[in-house]
The first five atom37 places (N, CA, C, CB, O) and aatype in JSON, in Angstrom:
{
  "aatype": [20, 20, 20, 20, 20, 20, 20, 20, 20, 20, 20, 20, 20, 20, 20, 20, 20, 20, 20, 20, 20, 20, 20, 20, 20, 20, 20, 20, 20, 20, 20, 20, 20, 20, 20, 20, 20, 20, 20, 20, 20, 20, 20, 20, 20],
  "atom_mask": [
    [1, 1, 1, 1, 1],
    [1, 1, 1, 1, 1],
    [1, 1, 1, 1, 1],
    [1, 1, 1, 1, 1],
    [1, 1, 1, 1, 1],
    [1, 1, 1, 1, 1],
    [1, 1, 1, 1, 1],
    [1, 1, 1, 1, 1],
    [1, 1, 1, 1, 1],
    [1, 1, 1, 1, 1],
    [1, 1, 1, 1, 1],
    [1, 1, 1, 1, 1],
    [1, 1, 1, 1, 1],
    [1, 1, 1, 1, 1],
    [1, 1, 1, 1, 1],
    [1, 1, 1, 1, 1],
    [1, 1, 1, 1, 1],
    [1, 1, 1, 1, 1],
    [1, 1, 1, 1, 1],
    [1, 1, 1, 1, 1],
    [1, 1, 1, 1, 1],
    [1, 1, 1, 1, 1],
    [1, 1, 1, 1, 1],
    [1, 1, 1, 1, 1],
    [1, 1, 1, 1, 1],
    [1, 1, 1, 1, 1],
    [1, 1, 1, 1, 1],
    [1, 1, 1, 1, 1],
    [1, 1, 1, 1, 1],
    [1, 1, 1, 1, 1],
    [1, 1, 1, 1, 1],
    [1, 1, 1, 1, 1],
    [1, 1, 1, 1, 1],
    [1, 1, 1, 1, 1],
    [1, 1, 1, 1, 1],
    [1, 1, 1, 1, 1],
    [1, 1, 1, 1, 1],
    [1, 1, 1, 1, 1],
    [1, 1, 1, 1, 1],
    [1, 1, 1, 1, 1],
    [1, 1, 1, 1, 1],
    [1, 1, 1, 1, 1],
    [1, 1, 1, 1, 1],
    [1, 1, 1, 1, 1],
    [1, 1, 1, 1, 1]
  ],
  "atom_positions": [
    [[96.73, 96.82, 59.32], [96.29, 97.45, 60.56], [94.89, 96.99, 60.93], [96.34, 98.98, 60.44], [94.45, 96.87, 62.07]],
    [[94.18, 96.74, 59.7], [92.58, 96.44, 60.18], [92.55, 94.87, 60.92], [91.38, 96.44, 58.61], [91.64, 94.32, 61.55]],
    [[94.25, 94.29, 60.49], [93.55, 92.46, 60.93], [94.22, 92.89, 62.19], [94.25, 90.51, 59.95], [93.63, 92.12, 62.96]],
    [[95.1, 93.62, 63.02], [95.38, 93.91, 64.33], [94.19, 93.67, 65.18], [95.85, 95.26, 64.46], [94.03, 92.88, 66.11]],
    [[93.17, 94.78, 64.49], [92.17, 95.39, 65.25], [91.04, 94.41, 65.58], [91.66, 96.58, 64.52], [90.28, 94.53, 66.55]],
    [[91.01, 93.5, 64.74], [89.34, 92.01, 64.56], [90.6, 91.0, 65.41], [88.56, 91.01, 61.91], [90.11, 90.11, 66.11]],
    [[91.76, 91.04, 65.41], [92.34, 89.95, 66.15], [92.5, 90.31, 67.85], [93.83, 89.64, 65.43], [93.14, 91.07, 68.59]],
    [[91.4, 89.15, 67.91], [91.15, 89.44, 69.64], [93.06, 89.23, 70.47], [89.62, 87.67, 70.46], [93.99, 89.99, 70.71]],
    [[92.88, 88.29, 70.57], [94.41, 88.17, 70.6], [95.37, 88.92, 70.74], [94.78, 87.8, 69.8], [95.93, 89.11, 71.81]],
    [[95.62, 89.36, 69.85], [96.39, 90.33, 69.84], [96.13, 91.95, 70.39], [96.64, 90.25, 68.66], [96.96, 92.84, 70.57]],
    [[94.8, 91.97, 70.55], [94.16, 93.05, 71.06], [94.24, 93.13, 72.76], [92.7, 92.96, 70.51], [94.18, 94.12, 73.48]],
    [[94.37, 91.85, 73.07], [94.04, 91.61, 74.57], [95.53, 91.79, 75.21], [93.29, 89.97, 74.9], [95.82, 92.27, 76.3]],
    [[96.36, 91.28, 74.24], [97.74, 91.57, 74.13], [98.9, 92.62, 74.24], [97.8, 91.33, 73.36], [100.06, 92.64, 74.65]],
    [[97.97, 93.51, 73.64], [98.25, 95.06, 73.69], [97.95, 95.78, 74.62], [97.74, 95.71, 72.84], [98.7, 96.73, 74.85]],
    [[96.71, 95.54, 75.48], [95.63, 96.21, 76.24], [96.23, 95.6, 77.24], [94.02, 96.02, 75.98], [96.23, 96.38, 78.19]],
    [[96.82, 94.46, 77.57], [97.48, 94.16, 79.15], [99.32, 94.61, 78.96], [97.23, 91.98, 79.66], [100.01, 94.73, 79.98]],
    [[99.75, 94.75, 77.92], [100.83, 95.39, 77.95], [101.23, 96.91, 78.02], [101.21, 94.96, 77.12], [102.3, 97.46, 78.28]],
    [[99.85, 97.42, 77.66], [99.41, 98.61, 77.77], [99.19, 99.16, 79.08], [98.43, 98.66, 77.11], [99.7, 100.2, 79.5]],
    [[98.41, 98.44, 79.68], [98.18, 98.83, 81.59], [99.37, 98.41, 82.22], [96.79, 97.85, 82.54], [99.77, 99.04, 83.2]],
    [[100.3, 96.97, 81.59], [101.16, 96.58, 82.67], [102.02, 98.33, 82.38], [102.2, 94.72, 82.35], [101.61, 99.17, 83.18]],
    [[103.15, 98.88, 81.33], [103.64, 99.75, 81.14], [102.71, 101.05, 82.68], [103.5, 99.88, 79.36], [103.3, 101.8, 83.46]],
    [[101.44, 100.84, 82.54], [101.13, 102.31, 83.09], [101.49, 101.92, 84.57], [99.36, 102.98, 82.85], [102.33, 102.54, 85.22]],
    [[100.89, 100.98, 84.98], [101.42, 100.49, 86.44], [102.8, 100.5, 87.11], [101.18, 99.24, 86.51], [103.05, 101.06, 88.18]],
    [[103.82, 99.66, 86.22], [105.01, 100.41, 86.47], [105.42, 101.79, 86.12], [105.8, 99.78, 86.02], [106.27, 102.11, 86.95]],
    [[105.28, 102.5, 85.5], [104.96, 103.69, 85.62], [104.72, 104.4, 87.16], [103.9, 103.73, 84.82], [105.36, 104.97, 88.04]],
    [[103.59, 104.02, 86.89], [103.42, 104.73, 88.39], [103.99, 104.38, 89.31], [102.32, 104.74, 88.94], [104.57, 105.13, 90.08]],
    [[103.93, 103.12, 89.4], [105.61, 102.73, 91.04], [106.63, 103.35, 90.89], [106.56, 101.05, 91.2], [107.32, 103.72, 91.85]],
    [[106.84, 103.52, 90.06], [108.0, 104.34, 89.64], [108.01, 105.55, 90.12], [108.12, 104.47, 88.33], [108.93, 105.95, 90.82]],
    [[106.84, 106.37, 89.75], [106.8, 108.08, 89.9], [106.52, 108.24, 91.32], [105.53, 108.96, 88.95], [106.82, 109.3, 91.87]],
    [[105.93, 107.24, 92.01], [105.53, 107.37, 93.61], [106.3, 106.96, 94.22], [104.46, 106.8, 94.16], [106.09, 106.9, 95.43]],
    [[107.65, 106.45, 93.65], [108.52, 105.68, 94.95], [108.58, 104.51, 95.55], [108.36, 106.13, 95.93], [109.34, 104.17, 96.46]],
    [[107.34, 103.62, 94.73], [107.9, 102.14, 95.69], [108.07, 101.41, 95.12], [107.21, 101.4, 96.64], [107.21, 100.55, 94.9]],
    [[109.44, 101.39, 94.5], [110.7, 100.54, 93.89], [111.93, 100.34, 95.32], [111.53, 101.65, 92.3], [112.87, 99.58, 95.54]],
    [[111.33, 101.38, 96.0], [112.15, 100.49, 97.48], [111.38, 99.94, 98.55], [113.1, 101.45, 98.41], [112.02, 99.44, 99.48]],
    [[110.31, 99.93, 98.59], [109.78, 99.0, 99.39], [109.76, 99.52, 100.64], [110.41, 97.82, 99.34], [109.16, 98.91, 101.52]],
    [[110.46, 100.83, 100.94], [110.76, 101.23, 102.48], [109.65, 102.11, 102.46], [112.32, 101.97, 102.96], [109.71, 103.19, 101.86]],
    [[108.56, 101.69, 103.13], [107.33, 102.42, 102.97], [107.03, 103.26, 104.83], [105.94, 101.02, 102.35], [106.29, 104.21, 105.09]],
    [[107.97, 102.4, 105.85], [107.92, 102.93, 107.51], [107.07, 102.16, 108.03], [107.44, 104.46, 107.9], [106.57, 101.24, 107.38]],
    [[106.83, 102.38, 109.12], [105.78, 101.63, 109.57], [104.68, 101.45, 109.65], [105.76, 101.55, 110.14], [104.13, 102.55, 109.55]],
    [[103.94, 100.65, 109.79], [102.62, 100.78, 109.92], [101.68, 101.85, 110.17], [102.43, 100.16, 110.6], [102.18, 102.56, 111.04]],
    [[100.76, 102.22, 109.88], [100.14, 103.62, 110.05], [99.38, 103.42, 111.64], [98.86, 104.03, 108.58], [99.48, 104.22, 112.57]],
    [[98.55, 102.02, 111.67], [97.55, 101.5, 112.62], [98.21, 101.49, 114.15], [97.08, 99.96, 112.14], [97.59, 101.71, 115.19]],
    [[99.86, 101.13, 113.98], [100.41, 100.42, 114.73], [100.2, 101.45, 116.79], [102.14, 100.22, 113.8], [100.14, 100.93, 117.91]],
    [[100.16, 102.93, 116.36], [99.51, 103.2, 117.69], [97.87, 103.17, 117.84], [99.98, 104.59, 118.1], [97.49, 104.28, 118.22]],
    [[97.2, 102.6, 117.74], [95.56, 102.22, 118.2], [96.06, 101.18, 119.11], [94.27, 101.57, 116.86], [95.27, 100.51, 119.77]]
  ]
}
């Protein structure tokens, strides 16, 4: 467990597989896995 921890590598490894997991995550819990988000918000100015 301690050579995990001194191995950058593998650390950097963990830590972007770690955020990618939370990110999908959250698309997930908010709903945009369909992409149907409506229209534009701006579109009457």
């Amino acid at each position: 467990m301690q050579s995990i921890k001194n191995n950058e590598y593998l650390r950097f490894i963990g830590f972007t597989l770690f955020y990618l997991i939370v990110l999908v995550l959250l698309f997930l819990i908010h709903g945009f896995h369909d992409m149907n988000a409506g229209p534009f918000i701006y579109t009457e100015f």
